[in-house]
C-alpha positions as CSV (number, residue, x, y, z in Angstrom):
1,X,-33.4,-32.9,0.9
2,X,-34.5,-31.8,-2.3
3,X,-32.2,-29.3,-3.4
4,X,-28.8,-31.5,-3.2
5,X,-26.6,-29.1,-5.5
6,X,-28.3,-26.1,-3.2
7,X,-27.3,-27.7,0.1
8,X,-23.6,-28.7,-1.4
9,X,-23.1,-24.6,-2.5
10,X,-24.1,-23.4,0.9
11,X,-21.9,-26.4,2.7
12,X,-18.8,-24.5,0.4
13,X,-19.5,-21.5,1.2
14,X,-19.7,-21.7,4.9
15,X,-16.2,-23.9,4.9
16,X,-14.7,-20.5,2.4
17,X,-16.1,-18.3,5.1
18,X,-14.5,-20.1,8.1
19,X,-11.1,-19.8,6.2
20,X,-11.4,-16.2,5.6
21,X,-12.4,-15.6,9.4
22,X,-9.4,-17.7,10.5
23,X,-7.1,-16.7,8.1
24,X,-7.9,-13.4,7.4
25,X,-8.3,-11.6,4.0
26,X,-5.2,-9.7,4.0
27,X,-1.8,-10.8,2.0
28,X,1.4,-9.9,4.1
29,X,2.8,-7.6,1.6
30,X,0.0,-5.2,1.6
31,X,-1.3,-2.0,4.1
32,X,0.6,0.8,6.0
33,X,3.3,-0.9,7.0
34,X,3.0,-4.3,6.2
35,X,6.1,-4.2,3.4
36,X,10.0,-4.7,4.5
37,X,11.8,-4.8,1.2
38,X,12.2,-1.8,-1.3
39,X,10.2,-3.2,-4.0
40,X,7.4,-3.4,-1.5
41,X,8.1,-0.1,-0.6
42,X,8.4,0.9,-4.2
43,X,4.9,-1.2,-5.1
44,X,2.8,0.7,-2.4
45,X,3.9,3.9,-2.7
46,X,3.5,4.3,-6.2
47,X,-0.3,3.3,-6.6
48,X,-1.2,6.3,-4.2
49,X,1.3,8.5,-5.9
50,X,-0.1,7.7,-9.6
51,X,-3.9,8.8,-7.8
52,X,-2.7,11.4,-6.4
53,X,-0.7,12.4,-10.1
54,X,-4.3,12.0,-11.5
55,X,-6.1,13.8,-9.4
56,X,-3.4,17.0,-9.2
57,X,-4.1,16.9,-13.3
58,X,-7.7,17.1,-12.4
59,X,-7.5,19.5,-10.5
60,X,-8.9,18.0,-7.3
61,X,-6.0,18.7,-4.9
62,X,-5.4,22.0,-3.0
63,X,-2.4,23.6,-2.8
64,X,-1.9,23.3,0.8
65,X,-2.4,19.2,-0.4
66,X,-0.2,19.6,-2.7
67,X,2.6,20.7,-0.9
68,X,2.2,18.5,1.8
69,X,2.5,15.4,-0.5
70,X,5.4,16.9,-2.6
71,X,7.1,17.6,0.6
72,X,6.7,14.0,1.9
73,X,7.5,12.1,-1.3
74,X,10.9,14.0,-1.7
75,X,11.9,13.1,1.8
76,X,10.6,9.3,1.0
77,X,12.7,9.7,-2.4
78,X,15.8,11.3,-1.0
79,X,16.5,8.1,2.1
80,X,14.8,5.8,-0.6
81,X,17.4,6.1,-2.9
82,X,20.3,7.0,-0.8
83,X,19.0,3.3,1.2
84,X,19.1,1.4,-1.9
85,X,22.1,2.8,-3.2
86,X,23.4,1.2,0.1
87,X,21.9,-2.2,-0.4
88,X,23.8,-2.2,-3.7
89,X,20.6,-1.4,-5.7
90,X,18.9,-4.8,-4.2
91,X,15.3,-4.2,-4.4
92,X,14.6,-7.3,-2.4
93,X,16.8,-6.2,1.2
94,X,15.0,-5.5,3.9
95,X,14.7,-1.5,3.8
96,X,15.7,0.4,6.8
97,X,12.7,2.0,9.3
98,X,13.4,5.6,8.3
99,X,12.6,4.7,4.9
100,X,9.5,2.6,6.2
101,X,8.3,5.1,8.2
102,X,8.7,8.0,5.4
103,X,6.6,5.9,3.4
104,X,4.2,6.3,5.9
105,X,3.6,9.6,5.7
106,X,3.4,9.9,1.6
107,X,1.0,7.5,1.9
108,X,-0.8,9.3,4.7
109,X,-0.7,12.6,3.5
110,X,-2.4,11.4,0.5
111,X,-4.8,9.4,2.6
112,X,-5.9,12.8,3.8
113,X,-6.9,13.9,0.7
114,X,-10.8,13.7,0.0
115,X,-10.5,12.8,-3.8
């Protein structure tokens, strides 16, 4: 073949694309309901809850919206901290599934919103 360097990227780039099909692309700590500790809880909740800040400064939430995500992230807050104050502020237990789950729905609440 002509094009050795040419032949030796697309050789590398099929072998990286087998590994992503087989392995997937996803890491384990990320996605609705992927997390178990409370920093992982804490990590993925707050990067919706800082767009969601931004976009309520904007503007770009409705009040209906807005309620629905304050309402959410108080109930996530309240058995958040109540839950960690039982682990003996340990941010890397394993959080209960009430907590989990309340995560959930902040997250999905603000999902819902078309920012």
């Amino acid at each position: 073949m002509k094009f050795p360097i040419l032949r030796s990227c697309a050789v590398s780039i099929l072998i990286l694309m087998a590994f992503v099909l087989v392995g997937g692309c996803t890491s384990a700590g990320s996605g609705k309901g992927a997390y178990s500790t409370f920093k992982h809880i804490r990590m993925d909740v707050d990067w919706p809850m800082t767009r969601y800040r931004n976009a309520v400064a904007a503007g770009g939430v409705t009040l209906a919206e807005k309620q629905q995500v304050d309402a959410a992230y108080s109930n996530f807050q309240k058995a958040f901290d109540a839950a960690l104050q039982a682990a003996q502020s340990n941010d890397e237990a394993t959080a209960p599934d009430n907590v989990k789950a309340l995560a959930d729905q902040v997250i999905a609440a603000i999902a819902a919103i078309p920012f």
